[in-house]
LOLUM-699448 format. One record per residue (C-alpha): residue number from 1; chain; x, y, z. Coordinates in nm, 3 decimals. Layout:
<k NUM&c A&px X&py Y&pz Z>
...
***
This chain:
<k 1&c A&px 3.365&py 0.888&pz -1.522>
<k 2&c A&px 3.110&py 0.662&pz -1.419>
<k 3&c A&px 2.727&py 0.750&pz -1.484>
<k 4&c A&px 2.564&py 0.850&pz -1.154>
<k 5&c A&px 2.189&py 0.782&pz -1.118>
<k 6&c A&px 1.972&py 0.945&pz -0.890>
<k 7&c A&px 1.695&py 0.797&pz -0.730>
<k 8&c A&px 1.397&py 1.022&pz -0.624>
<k 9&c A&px 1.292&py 1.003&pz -0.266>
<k 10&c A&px 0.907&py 0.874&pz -0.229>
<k 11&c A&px 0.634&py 1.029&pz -0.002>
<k 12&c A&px 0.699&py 0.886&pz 0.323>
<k 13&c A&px 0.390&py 0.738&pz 0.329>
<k 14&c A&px 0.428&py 0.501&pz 0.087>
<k 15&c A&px 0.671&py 0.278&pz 0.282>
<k 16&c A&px 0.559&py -0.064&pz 0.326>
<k 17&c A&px 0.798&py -0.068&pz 0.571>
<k 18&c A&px 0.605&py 0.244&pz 0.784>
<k 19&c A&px 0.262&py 0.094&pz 0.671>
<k 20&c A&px 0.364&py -0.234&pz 0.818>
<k 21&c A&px 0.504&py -0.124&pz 1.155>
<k 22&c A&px 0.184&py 0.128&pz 1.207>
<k 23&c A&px -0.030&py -0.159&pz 1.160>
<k 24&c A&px 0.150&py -0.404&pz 1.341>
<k 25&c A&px 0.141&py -0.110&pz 1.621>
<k 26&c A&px -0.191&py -0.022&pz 1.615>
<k 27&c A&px -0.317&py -0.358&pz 1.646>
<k 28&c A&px -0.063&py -0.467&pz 1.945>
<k 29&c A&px -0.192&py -0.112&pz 2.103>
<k 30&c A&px -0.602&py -0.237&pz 2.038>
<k 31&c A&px -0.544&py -0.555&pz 2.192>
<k 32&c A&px -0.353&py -0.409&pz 2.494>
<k 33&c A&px -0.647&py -0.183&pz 2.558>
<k 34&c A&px -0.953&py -0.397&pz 2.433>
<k 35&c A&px -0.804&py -0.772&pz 2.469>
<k 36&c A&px -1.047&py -0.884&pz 2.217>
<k 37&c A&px -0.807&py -1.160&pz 2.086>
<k 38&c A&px -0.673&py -1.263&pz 2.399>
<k 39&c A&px -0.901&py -1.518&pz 2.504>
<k 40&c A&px -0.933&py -1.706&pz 2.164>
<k 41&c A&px -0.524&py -1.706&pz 2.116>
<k 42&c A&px -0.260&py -1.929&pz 2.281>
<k 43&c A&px 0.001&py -1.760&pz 2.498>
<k 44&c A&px 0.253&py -1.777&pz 2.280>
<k 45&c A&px 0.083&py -1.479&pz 2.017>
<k 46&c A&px 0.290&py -1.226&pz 2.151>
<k 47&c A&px 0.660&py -1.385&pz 2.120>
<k 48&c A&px 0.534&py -1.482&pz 1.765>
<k 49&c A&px 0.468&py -1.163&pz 1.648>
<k 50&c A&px 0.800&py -1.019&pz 1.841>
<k 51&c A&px 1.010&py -1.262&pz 1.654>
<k 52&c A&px 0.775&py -1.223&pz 1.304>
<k 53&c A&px 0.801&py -0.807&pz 1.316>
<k 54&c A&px 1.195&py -0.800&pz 1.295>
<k 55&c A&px 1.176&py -1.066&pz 0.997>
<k 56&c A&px 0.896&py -0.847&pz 0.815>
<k 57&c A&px 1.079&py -0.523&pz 0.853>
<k 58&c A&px 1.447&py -0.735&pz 0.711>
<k 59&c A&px 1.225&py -0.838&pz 0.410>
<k 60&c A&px 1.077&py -0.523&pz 0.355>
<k 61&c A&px 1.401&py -0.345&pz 0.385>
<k 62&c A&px 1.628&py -0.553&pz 0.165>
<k 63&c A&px 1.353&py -0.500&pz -0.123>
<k 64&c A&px 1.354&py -0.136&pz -0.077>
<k 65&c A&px 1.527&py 0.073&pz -0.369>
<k 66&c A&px 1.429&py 0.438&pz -0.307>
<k 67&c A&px 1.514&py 0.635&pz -0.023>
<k 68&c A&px 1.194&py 0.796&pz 0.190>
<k 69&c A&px 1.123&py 1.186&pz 0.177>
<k 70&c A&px 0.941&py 1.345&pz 0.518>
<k 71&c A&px 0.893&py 1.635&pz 0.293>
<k 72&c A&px 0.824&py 1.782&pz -0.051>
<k 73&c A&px 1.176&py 1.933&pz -0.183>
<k 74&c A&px 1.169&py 2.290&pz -0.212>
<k 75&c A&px 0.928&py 2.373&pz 0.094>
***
């Protein structure tokens, strides 16, 4: 038999991959309600951070090793 390893599930909030989407939502949220950037950034802001998102969330999730837990085990 081959060994089997087990790989603990982390907190949930310790996923740069959560951290970075909650960020990247909060801010797009601000500026939709505020538009405090809008005037001192080109047009183009917006498709830039729609196509840099998807790219952040590939790297983030190819480096990933550990599976997420929404809960402590046992409660």
């Amino acid at each position: 038999m081959t060994p089997v390893s087990v790989v603990s599930a982390k907190p949930w909030w310790q996923s740069r991959t959560l951290i970075a989407n909650l960020i990247a939502a909060a801010l797009l949220a601000a500026e939709a309600q505020f538009a405090l950037l809008q005037p001192y950034l080109p047009g183009n802001v917006y498709a830039w951070f729609a196509v840099a998102l998807p790219v952040v969330n590939a790297a983030l999730r190819i480096i990933t090793t550990s599976p997420l837990a929404f809960r402590q085990p046992g409660v």
